[in-house]
RODREN-924019 format. One line per 8 residues: number of its first residue (from 1); their letters; for each residue y, z, x of C-alpha. Coordinates in steps of 0.1 Angstrom, whole numbers, always signed. Layout:
REM residues N
NUM) A) Y:Z:X  ...
***
This chain:
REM residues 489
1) XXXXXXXX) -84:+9:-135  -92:-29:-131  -125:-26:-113  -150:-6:-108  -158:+4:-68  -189:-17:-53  -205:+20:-40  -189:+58:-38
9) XXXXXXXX) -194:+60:-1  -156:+66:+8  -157:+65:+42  -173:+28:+40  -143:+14:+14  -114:+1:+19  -106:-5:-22  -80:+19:-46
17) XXXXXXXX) -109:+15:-66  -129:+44:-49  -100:+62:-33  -80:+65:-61  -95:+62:-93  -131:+66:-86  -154:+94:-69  -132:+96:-43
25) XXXXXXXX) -105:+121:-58  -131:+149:-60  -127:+152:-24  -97:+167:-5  -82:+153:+29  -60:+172:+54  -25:+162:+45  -18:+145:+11
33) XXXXXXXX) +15:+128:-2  +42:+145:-21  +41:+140:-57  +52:+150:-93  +80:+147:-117  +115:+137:-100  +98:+127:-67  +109:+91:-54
41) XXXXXXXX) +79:+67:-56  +63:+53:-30  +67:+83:-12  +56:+91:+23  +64:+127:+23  +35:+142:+42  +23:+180:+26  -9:+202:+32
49) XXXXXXXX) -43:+196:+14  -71:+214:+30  -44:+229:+61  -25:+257:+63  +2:+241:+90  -1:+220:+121  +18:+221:+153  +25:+195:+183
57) XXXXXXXX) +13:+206:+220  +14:+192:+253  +43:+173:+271  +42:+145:+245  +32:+142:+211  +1:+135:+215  -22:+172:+207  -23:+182:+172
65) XXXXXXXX) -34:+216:+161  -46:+218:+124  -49:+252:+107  -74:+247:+78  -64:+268:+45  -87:+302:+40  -108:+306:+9  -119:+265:+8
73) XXXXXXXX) -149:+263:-6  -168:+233:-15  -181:+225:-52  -210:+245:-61  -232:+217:-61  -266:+215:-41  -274:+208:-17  -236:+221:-3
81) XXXXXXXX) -239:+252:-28  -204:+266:-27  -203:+272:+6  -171:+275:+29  -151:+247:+44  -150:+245:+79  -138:+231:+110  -166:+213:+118
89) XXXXXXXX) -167:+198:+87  -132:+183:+90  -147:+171:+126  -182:+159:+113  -161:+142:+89  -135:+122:+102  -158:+114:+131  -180:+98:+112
97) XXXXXXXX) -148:+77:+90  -147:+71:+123  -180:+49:+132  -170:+16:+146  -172:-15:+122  -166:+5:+94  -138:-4:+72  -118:+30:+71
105) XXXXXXXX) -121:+33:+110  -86:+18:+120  -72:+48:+101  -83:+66:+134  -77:+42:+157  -49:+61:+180  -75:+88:+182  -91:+97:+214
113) XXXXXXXX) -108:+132:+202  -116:+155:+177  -129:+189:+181  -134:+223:+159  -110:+246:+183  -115:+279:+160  -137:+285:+129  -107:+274:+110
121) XXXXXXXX) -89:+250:+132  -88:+213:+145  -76:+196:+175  -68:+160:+176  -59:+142:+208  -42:+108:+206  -39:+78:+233  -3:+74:+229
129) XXXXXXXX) +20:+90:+207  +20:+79:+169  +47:+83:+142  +16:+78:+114  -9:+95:+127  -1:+125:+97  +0:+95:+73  -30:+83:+87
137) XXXXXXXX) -45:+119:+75  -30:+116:+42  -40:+83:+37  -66:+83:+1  -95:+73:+27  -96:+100:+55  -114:+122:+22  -132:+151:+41
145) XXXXXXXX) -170:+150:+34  -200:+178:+35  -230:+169:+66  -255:+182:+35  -243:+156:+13  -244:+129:+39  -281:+142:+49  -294:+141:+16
153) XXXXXXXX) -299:+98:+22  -278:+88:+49  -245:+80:+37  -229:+84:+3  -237:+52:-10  -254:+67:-43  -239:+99:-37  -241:+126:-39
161) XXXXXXXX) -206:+134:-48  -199:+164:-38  -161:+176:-22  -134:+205:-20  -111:+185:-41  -96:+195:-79  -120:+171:-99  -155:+175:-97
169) XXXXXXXX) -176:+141:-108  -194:+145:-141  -205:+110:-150  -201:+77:-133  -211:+43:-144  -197:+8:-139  -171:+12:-170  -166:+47:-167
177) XXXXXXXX) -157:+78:-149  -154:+115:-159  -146:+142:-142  -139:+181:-149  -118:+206:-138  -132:+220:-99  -135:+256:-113  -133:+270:-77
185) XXXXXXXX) -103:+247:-61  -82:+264:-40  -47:+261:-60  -46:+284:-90  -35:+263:-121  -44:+227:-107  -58:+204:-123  -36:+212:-154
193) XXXXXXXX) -63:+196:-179  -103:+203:-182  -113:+168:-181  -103:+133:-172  -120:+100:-179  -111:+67:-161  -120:+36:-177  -124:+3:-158
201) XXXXXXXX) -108:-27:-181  -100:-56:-162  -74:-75:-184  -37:-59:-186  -37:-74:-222  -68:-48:-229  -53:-23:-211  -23:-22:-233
209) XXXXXXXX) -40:-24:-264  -65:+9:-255  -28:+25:-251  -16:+14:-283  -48:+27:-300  -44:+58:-285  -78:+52:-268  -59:+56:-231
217) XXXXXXXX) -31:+83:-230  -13:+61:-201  -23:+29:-183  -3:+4:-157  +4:-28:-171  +16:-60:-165  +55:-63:-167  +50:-84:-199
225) XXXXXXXX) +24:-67:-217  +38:-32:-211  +75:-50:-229  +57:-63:-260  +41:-27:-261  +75:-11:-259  +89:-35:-279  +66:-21:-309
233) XXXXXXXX) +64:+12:-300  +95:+27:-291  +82:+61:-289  +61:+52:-258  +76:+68:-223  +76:+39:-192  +86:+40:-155  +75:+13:-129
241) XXXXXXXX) +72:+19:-92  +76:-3:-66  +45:-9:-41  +60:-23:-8  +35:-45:+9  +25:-60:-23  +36:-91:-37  +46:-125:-26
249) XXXXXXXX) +52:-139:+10  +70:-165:+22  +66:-176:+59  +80:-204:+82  +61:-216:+109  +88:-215:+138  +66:-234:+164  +62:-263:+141
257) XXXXXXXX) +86:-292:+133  +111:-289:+116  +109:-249:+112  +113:-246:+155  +146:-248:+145  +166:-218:+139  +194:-234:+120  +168:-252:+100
265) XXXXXXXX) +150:-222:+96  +183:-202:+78  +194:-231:+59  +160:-229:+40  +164:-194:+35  +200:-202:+20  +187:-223:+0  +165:-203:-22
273) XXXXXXXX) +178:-181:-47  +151:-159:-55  +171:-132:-77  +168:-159:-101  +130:-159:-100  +126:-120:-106  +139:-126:-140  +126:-162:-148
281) XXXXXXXX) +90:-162:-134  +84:-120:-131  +104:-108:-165  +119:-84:-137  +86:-67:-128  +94:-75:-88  +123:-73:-63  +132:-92:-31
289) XXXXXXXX) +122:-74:+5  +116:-79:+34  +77:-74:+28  +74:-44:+50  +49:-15:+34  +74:+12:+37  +70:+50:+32  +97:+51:+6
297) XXXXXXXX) +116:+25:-14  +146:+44:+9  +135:+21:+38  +140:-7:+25  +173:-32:+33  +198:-31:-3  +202:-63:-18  +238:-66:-6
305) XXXXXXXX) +224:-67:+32  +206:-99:+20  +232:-115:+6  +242:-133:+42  +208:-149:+44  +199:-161:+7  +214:-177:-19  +241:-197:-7
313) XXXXXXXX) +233:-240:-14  +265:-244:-6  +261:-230:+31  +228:-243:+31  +241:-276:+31  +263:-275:+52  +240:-258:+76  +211:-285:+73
321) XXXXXXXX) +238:-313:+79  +257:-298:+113  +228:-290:+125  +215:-324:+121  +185:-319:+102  +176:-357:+84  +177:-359:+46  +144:-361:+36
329) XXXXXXXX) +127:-342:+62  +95:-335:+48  +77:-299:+47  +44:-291:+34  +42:-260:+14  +7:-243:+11  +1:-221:-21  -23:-200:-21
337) XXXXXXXX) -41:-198:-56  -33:-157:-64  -19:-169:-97  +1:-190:-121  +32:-168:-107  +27:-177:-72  +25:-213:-82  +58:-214:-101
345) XXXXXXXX) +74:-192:-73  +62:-223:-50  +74:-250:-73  +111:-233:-76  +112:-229:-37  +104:-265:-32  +131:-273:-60  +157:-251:-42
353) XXXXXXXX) +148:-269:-11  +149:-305:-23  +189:-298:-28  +193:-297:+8  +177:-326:+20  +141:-310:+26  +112:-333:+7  +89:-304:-1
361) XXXXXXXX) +53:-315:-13  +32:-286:-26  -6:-282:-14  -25:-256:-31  -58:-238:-17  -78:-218:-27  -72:-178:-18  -104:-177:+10
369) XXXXXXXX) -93:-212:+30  -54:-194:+27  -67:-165:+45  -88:-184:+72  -66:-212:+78  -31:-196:+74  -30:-158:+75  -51:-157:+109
377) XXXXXXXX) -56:-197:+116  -15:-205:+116  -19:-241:+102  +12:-248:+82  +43:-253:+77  +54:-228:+52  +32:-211:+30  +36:-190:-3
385) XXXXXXXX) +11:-163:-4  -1:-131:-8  +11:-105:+21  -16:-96:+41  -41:-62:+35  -19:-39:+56  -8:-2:+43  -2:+11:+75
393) XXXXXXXX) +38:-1:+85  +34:+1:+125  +1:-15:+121  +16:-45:+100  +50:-47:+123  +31:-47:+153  -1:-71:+142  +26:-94:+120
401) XXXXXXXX) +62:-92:+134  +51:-84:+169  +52:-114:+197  +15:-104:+207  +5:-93:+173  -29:-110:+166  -15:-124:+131  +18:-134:+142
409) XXXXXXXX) +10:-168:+129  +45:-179:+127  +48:-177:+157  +83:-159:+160  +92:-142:+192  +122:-121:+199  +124:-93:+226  +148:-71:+209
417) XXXXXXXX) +126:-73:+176  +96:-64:+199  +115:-34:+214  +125:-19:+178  +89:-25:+165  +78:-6:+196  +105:+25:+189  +94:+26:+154
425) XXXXXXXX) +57:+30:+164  +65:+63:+182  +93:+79:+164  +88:+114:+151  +117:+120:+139  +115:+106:+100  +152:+100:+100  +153:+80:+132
433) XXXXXXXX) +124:+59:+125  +137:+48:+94  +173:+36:+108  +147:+16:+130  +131:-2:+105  +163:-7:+85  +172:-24:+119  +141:-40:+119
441) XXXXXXXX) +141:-60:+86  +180:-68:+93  +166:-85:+129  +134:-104:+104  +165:-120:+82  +182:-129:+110  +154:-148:+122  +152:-164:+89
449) XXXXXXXX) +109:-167:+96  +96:-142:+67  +102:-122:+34  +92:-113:-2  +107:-128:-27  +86:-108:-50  +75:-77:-42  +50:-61:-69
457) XXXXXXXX) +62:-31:-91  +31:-12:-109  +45:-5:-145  +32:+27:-159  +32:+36:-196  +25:+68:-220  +24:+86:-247  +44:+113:-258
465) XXXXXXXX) +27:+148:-249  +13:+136:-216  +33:+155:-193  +37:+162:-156  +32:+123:-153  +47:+112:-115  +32:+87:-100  +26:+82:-62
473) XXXXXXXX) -1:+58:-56  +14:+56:-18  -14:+47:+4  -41:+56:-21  -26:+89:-30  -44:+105:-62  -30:+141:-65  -9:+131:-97
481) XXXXXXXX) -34:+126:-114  -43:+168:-106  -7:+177:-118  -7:+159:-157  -15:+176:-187  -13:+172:-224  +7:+193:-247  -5:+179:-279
489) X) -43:+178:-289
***
């Protein structure tokens, strides 16, 4: 992994660092994410972890009844000793994740109460109804912690580390992880391997070169470092994933000149051509959304249902001119400084707008005065960024995309994208909720206001004899990791 986490209290973390690579996979949650071989990544595919099943009561949605597996024990560590899960575990727990201020605590936010309703059971009672609230359960930070462990200094800061989950923690340091097999999880035959290590090395570049050595048995790389290391060892198995939610944003402030415009507004977006840029600026290691952190890579809008809104100078032109836009109507572009790629991304947007009769000067920041002045301040005009630190999809469409949403800073309003955001939010019915947000990115298009030109694969690579390897980082997800194994020594 890149970095190391700042602490191993994983209730007071927001990072992947902790969740997913570090300390935090020797706990378990209540739901987890489907992964494996064959599975599509990201995937949002809720299963059990610590339950047995769970069922809605009342008139709406909004009681949960969790049956907690039998036989959970926790690592036979001390001060926890072995002992048996329980339900009041599970509601110490996720009470405490919980505690106001604390970074995991929106995770809970729909939640009005939590209570043991059986030795081995859990109610949950929400405020309104919620189509994530499993998600929110799955999600790599709701890990379910022991009151002994907590007790022993007051939060987990230091440790100790002690869960229910397959890998129990063996050594940590800030280059370094190991772990071995939990000899008393609850699923025969999982993990598949003994013991795991997880290095922290910054660099991609070093990262590659650790797998070429046959110091790593598989990293995620960089789309260019993980070609060269293709490129000179064939042998070596590869896969990248796409991580909606992650990548680059561009945004249009529709309450400042000349972006109140809507016409002005699409012939910008016609204007670009940002197919071109995967390849040129990305080596093909992104794709063009809509920016939203979807469940599934399912979700998102095909590149043919883009095709009306991008790429077309030609209708660009003729756009800015009828609607009488003046040539050489100046636009300020602010860049935030994530990277040399989000620099050239900015430089060929300006160039692609400079053909119809925009004059685009380029003003870079740096990545703190972006997030102040422009993520939650709204001063610009258009800006080329990083997309803000959402995972959750109804939290982003209703903080981002919503008219009231407290970081709608472009200012877009539209009643019918309001009432889909709002249907979305409460949906239950998977298959239904995602022909709403299908819907959804269709409507942000048409409002020609938002959207990734380069949304962020992760590239995975490995050797020969690492098998079981699927990856499913969705939301923090870390249960592939449990499923691998090697078949060569």
């Amino acid at each position: 992994m890149p970095v190391a986490p700042a602490h191993y209290d994983i209730h007071q973390d927001a990072s992947p660092a902790l969740a997913q690579w570090g300390p935090g996979i020797a706990y378990s949650r209540l739901f987890r994410f489907r992964t494996g071989p064959g599975v599509e990544t990201p995937n949002g595919e809720i299963e059990c972890d610590l339950c047995e099943g769970w069922t809605m009561t009342g008139p709406s949605p909004t009681v949960y009844e969790v049956t907690l597996r039998s036989g959970v024990r926790w690592q036979d560590l001390a001060p926890v000793s072995g002992r048996p899960l329980t339900a009041a575990d599970v509601v110490f727990s996720l009470r405490r994740q919980s505690t106001a201020g604390w970074p995991n605590s929106p995770l809970l936010a729909p939640v009005s109460g939590i209570v043991a309703s059986g030795d081995r059971a859990v109610r949950f009672t929400l405020t309104r109804p919620d189509a994530e609230f499993l998600e929110r359960l799955a999600d790599g930070h709701s890990r379910i912690v022991a009151p002994e462990a907590v007790a022993v200094r007051g939060d987990l800061l230091a440790g100790p580390t002690i869960g229910t989950g397959p890998w129990q923690l063996l050594e940590a340091s800030d280059s370094a992880f190991k772990y071995v097999a939990n000899p008393g999880y609850f699923e025969p035959g999982i993990p598949a391997v003994d013991f795991l290590q997880v290095v922290v090395l910054p660099s991609d570049g070093v990262r590659a070169s650790a797998l070429r050595t046959h110091t790593l048995d598989f990293v995620s790389v960089g789309a260019a470092e993980l070609a060269d290391a293709v490129h000179n060892f064939p042998d070596l198995l590869w896969t990248k994933t796409i991580q909606p939610g992650a990548g680059v944003e561009v945004a249009l402030n529709t309450n400042a000149r000349p972006f109140d415009s809507a016409d002005a507004r699409r012939a910008a977006f016609l204007a670009l051509d940002p197919w071109r840029d995967v390849n040129e600026i990305w080596l093909g290691g992104v794709d063009v959304t809509t920016g939203l952190p979807v469940p599934s890579a399912s979700w998102l809008l095909p590149r043919e249902a883009f095709s009306e809104f991008l790429a077309q100078p030609r209708r660009a032109a003729e756009l800015a001119a009828a609607s009488g836009i003046a040539q050489g109507t100046a636009i300020d572009i602010i860049v935030a400084e994530f990277g040399p790629e989000y620099a050239e991304q900015a430089s060929r947007i300006a160039q692609d707008l400079a053909t119809v009769g925009f004059k685009p000067a380029l003003q870079r920041v740096s990545t703190r005065r972006f997030a102040d002045e422009v993520w939650f301040g709204g001063k610009f005009q258009m800006f080329v960024g990083a997309q803000p630190p959402v995972s959750s999809l109804s939290d982003y469409l209703l903080a981002v995309h919503h008219s009231k949403g407290p970081w709608n800073t472009t200012g877009y309003r539209s009643a019918e994208l309001d009432a889909l955001i709002e249907a979305q939010a409460v949906a239950t019915d998977p298959a239904r909720r995602r022909q709403l947000v299908l819907d959804i990115q269709a409507e942000i298009m048409r409002g020609a206001y938002r959207f990734s030109p380069a949304t962020l694969y992760t590239h995975w690579a490995w050797w020969p004899g690492v098998e079981g390897f699927g990856p499913n980082t969705y939301r923090g997800e870390s249960y592939f990791l449990a499923r691998m194994w090697l078949s060569r020594q």
